[in-house]
MARBA-3410 file (N, C-alpha, C, O; in Angstrom, 1 decimal):
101
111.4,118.1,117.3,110.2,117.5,116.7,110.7,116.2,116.0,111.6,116.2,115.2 ~ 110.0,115.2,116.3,110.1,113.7,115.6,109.6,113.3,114.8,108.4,113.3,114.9 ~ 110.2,112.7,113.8,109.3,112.9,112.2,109.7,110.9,112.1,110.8,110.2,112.2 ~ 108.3,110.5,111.8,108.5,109.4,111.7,108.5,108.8,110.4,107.8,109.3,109.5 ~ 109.4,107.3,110.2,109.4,107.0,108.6,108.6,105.6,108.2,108.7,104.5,108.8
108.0,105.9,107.2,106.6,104.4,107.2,107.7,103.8,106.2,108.3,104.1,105.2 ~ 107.7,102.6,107.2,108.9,101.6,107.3,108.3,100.3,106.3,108.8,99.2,106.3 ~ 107.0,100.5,105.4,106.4,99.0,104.7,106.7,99.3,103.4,106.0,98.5,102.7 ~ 107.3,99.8,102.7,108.1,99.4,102.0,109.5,98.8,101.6,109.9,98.1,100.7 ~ 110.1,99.6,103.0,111.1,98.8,103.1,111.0,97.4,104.0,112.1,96.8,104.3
110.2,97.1,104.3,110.0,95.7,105.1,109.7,94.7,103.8,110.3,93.6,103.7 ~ 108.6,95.2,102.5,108.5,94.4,101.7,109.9,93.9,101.1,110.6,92.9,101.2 ~ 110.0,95.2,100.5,111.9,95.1,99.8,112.8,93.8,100.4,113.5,93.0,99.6 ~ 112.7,93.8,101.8,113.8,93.1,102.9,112.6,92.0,102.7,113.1,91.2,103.5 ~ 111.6,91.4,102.3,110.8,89.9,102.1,110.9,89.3,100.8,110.9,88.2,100.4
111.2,90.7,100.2,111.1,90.0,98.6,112.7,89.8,98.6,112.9,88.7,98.2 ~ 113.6,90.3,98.9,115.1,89.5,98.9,114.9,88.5,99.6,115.1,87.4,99.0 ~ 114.4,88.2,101.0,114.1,86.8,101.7,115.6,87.1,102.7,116.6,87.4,102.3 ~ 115.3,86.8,104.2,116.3,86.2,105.1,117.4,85.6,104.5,118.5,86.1,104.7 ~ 117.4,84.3,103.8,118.7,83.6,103.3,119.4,84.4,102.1,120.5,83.9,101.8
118.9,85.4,101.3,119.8,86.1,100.8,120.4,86.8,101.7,121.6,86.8,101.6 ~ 119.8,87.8,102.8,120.2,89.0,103.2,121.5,87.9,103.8,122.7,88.1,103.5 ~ 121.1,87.2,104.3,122.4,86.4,105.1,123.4,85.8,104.5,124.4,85.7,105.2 ~ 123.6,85.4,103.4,124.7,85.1,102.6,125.4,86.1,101.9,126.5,85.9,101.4 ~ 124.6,87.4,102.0,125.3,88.7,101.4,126.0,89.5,103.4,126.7,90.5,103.4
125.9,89.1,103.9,126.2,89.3,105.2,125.7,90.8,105.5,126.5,91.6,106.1 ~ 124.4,91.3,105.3,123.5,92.3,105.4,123.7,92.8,106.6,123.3,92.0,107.5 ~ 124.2,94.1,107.1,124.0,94.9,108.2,123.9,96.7,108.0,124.6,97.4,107.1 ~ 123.1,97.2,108.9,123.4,98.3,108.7,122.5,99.0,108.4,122.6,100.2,108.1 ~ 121.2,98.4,108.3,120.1,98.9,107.8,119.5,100.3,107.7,119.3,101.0,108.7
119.2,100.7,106.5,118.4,102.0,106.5,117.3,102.6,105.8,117.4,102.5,104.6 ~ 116.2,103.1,106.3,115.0,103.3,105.3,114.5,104.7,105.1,114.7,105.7,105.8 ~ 113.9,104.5,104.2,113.3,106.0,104.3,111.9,105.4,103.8,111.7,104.3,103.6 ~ 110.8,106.6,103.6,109.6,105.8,103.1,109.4,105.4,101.4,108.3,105.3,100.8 ~ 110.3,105.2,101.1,110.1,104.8,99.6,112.0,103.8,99.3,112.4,103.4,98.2
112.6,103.6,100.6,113.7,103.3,100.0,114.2,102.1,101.4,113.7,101.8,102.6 ~ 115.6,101.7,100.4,115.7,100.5,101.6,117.3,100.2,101.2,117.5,99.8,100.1 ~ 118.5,100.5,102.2,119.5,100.1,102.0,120.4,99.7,102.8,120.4,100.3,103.9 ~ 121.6,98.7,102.6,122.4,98.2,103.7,123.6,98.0,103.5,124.1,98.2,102.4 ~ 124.3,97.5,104.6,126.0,97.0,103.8,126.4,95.9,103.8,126.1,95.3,104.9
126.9,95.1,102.9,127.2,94.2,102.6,128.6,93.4,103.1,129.4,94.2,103.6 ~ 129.0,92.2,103.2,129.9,91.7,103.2,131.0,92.0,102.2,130.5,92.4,101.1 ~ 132.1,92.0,102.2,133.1,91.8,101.8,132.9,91.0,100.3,132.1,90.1,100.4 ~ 133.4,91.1,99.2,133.3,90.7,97.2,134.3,90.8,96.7,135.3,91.2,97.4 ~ 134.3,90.6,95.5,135.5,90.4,94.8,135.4,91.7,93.5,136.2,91.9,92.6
134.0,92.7,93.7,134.1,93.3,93.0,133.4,94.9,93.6,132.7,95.8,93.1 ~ 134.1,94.7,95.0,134.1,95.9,96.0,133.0,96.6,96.0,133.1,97.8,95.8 ~ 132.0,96.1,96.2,130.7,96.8,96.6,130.5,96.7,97.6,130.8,95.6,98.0 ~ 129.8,97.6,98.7,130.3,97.4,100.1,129.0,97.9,100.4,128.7,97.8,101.6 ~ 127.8,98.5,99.6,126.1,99.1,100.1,125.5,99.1,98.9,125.9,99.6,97.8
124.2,98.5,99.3,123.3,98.3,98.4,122.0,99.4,98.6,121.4,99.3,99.7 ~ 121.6,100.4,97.8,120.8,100.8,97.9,119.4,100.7,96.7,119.6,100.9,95.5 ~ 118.4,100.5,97.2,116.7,99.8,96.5,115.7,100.9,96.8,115.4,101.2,97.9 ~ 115.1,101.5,95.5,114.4,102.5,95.8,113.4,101.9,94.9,113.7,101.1,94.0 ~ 112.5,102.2,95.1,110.7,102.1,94.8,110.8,103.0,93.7,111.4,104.1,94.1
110.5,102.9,92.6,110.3,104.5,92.3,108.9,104.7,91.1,108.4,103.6,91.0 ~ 108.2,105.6,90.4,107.0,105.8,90.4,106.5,104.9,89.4,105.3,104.9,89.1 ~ 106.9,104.3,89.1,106.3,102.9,87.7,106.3,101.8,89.3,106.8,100.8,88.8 ~ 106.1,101.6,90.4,106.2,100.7,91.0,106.6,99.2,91.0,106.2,98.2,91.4 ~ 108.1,99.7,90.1,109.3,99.2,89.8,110.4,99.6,90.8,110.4,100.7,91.2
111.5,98.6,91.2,112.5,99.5,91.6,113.9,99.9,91.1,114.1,99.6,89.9 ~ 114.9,100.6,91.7,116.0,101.1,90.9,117.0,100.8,91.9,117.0,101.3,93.1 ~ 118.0,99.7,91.3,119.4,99.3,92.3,120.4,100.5,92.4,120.6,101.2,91.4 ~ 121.0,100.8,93.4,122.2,101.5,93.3,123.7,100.8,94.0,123.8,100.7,95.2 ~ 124.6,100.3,93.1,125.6,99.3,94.2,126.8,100.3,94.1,127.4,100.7,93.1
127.2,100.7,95.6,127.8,102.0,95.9,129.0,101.2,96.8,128.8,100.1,97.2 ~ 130.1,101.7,96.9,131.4,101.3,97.4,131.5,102.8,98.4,131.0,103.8,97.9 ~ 132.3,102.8,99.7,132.4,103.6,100.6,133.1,103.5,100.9,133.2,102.5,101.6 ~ 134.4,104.4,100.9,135.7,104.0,101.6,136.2,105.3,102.2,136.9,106.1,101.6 ~ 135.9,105.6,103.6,136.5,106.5,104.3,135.3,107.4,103.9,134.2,106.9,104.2
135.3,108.9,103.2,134.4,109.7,103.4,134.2,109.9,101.8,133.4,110.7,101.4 ~ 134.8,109.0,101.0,134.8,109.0,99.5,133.3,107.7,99.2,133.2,106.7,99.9 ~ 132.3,108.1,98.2,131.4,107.4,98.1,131.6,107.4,96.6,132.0,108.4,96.0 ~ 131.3,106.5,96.0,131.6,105.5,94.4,130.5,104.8,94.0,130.2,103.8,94.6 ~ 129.9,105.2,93.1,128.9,104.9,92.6,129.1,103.9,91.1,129.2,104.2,89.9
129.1,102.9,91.5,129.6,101.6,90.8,128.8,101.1,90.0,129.2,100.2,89.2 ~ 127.4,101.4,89.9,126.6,100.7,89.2,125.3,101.1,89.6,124.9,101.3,90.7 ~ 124.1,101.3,88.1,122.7,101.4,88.6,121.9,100.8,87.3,122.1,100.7,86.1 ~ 120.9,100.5,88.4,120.1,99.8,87.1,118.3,100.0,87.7,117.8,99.8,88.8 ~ 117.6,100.6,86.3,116.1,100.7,87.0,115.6,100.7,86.4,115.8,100.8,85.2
114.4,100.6,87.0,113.2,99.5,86.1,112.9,97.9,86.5,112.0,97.2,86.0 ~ 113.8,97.5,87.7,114.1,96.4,88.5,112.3,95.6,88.8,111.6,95.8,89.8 ~ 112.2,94.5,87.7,110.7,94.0,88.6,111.5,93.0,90.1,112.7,92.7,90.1 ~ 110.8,92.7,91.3,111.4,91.9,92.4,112.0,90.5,91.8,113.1,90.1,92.1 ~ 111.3,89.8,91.0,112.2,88.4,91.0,113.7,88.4,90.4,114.6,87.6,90.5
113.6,90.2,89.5,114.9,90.0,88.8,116.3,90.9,89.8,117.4,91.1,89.3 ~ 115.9,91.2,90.9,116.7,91.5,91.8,117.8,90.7,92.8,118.5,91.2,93.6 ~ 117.7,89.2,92.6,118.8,88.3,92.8,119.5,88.2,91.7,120.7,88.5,92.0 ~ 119.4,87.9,90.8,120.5,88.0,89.6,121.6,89.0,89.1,122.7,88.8,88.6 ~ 120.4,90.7,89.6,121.3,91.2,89.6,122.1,91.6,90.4,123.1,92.2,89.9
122.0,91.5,91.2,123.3,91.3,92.6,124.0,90.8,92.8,125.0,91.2,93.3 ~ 123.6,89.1,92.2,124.9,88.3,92.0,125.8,88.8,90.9,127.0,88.6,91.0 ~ 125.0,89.8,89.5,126.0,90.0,89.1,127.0,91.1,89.1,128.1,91.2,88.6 ~ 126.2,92.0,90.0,127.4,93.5,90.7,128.0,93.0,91.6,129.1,93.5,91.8 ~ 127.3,91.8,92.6,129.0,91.9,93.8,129.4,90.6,93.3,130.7,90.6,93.4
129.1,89.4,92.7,130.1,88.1,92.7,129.5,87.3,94.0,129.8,86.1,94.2 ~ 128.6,88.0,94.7,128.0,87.2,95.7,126.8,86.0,95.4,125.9,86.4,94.8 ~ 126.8,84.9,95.7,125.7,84.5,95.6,124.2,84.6,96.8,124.4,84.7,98.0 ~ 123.3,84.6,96.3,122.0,84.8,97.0,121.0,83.8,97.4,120.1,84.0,98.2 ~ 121.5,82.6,96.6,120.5,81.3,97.1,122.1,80.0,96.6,123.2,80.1,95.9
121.4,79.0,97.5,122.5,77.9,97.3,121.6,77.1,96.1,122.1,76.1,95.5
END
C-alpha cells in the first residue's frame, strides 16, 4: 500500500529560502514529509552537513542543523519559533555559509 505525502508545505519552505540560497548552500538530497522539509548541505567551516525545517503548530517554524557522519547523527543546533524572513540569518549563522551575495 502507497501512502502519499502532501508535498505544499515543503514546496513553500523551499520558495521562502528562494533557488539562489538553496544553491549557494549547495542543497541536495531532498526530503519531505507533510509538515517538514529537509536537505544536505555543502561542505562549512562549522560542520553541518543537513538542514532540517519543520512547520510546527504556532505556524512558525523550528530549524534543526544536524551533522551525519557514517551512521552517527549530531544534533548541533535548534532553534524555534523561526518567522520565514528570519531563516537566512540564521543559517548563515549555524553553517558560516552565506545565502544571498
Amino acid at each position: 500500500m502507497e501512502t502519499k505525502t502532501d508535498k505544499t508545505i515543503a514546496t513553500e519552505i523551499a520558495r521562502q529560502l528562494g533557488n539562489k540560497a538553496m544553491c549557494m548552500l549547495g542543497a541536495k538530497n531532498f526530503s519531505c514529509t507533510n509538515n517538514m522539509f529537509c536537505f544536505k548541505i555543502g561542505k562549512n567551516c562549522k560542520r553541518v552537513n543537513y538542514i532540517k525545517i519543520t512547520l510546527n503548530g504556532l505556524d512558525l517554524y523550528d530549524m534543526e542543523f544536524i551533522r551525519i557522519h557514517g551512521a552517527k547523527m549530531t544534533k548541533l543546533a535548534k532553534h524555534t519559533d523561526i518567522y520565514a524572513d528570519m531563516m537566512h540569518q540564521i543559517i548563515e549563522t549555524e553553517t558560516g555559509m552565506y545565502t544571498s551575495l
